[in-house]
C-alpha positions, -999 to 999 in steps of 0.1 A, spaced: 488 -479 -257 499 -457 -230 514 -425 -236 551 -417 -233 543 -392 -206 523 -420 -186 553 -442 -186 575 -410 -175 550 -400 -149 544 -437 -134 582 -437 -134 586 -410 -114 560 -414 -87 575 -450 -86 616 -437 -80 598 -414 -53 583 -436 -37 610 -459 -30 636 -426 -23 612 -420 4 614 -455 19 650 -449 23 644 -414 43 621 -432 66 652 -455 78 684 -433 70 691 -395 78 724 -380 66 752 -360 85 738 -328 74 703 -333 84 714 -344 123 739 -313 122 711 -290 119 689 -306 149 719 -314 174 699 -291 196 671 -307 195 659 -324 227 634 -344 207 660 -366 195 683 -388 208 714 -405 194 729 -442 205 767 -445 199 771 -482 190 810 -491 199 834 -501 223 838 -479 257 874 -469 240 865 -464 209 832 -442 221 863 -420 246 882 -411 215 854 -397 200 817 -398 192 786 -372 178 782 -344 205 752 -353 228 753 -390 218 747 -415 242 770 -447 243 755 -484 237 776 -514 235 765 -537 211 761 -563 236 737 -548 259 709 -556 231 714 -587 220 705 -623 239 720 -654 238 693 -686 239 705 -723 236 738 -716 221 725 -692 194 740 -661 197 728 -625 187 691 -633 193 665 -606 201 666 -593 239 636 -599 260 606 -573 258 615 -564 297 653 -564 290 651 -540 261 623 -522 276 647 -511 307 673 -502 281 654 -481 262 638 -461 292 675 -460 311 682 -440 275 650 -413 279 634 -430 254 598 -432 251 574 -436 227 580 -398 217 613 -396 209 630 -396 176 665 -421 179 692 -417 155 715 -447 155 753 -441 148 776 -468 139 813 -471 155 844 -465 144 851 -499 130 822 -515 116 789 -506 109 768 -536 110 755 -530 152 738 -499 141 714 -520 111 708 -548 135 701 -526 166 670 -509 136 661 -545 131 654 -550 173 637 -519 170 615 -527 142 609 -561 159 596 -544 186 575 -522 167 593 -490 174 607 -489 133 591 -458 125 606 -439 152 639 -446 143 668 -439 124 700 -448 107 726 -421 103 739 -431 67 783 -436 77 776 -431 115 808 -416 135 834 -427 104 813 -408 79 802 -381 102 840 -371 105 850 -376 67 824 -351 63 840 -324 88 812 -322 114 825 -316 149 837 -344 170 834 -346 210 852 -364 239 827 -356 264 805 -385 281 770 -377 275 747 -387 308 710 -401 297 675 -387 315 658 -416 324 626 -419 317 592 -433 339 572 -434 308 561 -475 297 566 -480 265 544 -494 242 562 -526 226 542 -544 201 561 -579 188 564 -584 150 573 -624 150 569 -627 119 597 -612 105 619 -633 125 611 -671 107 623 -700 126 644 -732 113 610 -754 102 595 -720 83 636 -718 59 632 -759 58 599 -761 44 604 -732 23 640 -738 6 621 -744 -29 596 -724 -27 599 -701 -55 582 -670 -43 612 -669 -17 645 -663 -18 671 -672 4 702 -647 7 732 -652 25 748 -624 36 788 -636 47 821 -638 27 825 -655 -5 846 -676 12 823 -691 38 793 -695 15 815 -709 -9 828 -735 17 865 -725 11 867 -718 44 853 -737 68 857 -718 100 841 -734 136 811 -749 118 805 -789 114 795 -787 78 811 -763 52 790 -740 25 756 -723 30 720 -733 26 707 -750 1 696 -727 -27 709 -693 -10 725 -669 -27 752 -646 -14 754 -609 -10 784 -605 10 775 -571 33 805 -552 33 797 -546 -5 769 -527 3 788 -496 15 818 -473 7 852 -470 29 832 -446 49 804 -468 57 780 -445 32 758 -468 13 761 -467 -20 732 -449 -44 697 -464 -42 704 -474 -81 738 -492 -75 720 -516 -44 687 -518 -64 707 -535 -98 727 -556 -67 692 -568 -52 674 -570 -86 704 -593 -102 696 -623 -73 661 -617 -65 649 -613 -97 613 -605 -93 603 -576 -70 578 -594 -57 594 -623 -42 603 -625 -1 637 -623 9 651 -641 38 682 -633 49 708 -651 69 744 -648 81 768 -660 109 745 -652 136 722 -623 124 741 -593 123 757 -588 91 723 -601 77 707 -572 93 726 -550 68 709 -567 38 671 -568 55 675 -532 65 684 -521 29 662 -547 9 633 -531 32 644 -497 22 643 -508 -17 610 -516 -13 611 -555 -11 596 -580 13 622 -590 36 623 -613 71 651 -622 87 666 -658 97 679 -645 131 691 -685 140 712 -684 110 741 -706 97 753 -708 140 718 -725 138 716 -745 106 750 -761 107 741 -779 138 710 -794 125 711 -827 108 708 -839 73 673 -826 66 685 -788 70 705 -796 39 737 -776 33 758 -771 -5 794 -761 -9 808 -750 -43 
């Protein structure tokens, strides 16, 4: 029988463990207030040109959310080519040596966990981070604000992209997986469209069959801080169920799924990300099956 201070000590190696997986993909205000001098780093804006003028991080570099995303066969959101975001990146100054922070915009935060996810596809994750509130929580938390445009270095560097497909599955991987039950399938948009209520642009109403919904927005505060490791684990424990099981997420078109891959990765689970999504599956037929409630 082990002893009570075995359990304890497991337990706490365990809890550090994962507390560390989150400081590998988020930073705090605090921490990028003390290195806003530091060349080393650089920090992408994600917001609207307007939005970015009335105010942003000092030193940070605007991105519109746009500018990183592709569109393919009607599918919208979908990874950028390796050349396209290649040239993005190096029009930025980054390399393979810099350290990004990514801040979220004023009015959602969602751009700044899928632009992580491009990242990660591209095998640039471990470079990168996500400042926990971006601009919104940045100013409830008094740091300074600045109006000033910010002009990038560009770099000459290549960069040294390495493809990880395999966190992006494709329609026939979800189909021939929906009952497997090592996996399981969350769906990431309002109540209201995964309950079928509302119907929106697509052909058939609900979500797929055998998902279970997560809606993002709940994963944060009002200030786009995410709430205590605890709080999300209990949210992602109470639908995955065992620990050990892969989660796919899914959403309108990949972005507000990005939110739930991002922190399921940070809890410590397997995650992959259906980056078709329901802008996909709703125009398949019958043997992509769909349920309502």
């Amino acid at each position: 029988m082990r002893s009570s201070f075995t359990i304890v000590f497991m337990f706490l190696v365990t809890f550090a463990g994962k507390a560390q997986q989150f400081e590998k993909i988020f930073v705090d205000p605090g921490w990028l207030y003390s290195r806003l001098r530091n060349d080393s780093i650089i920090i992408l804006h994600l917001d609207k040109p307007e939005n970015y003028n009335k105010g942003h991080i000092p030193g940070s570099l605007f991105l519109e959310p746009d500018n990183y995303t592709a569109t393919r066969e009607g599918l919208y959101y979908e990874m950028p080519d390796s050349s396209d975001f290649e040239e993005l990146l190096k029009k930025r100054g980054i390399d393979n040596t810099k350290k990004v922070i990514i801040s979220s915009g004023w009015e959602t935060f969602a751009h700044a966990f899928r632009l992580y996810v491009t990242f990660e596809y591209f095998g640039l994750a471990d470079q990168v981070r996500i400042l926990d509130g971006g601009i919104r929580g940045w100013q409830f938390k008094g740091f300074p604000v600045s109006k000033d445009t910010s002009i990038a270095t560009a770099t000459d560097i290549t960069l040294s992209l390495k493809l990880n497909k395999n966190m992006l599955p494709d329609k026939e991987w979800v189909r021939s997986n929906l009952t497997n039950p090592e996996i399981c399938f969350m769906d990431a948009r309002r109540d209201r469209f995964y309950s079928g209520v509302e119907k929106g642009n697509y052909r058939r109403s609900g979500h797929i069959k055998g998902a279970k919904n997560l809606t993002w927005t709940t994963l944060v505060d009002e200030n786009f801080f995410l709430l205590k490791p605890e709080s999300l684990r209990q949210m992602f424990e109470e639908i995955a169920e065992d620990p050990n099981r892969i989660l796919v997420m899914y959403c309108h078109v990949g972005l507000r799924a990005s939110v739930l891959y991002t922190v399921g990765k940070a809890l410590g689970y397997h995650v992959r990300l259906y980056d078709g999504s329901y802008n996909e599956w709703d125009g398949l037929d019958a043997t992509y099956p769909v349920e309502s409630e």
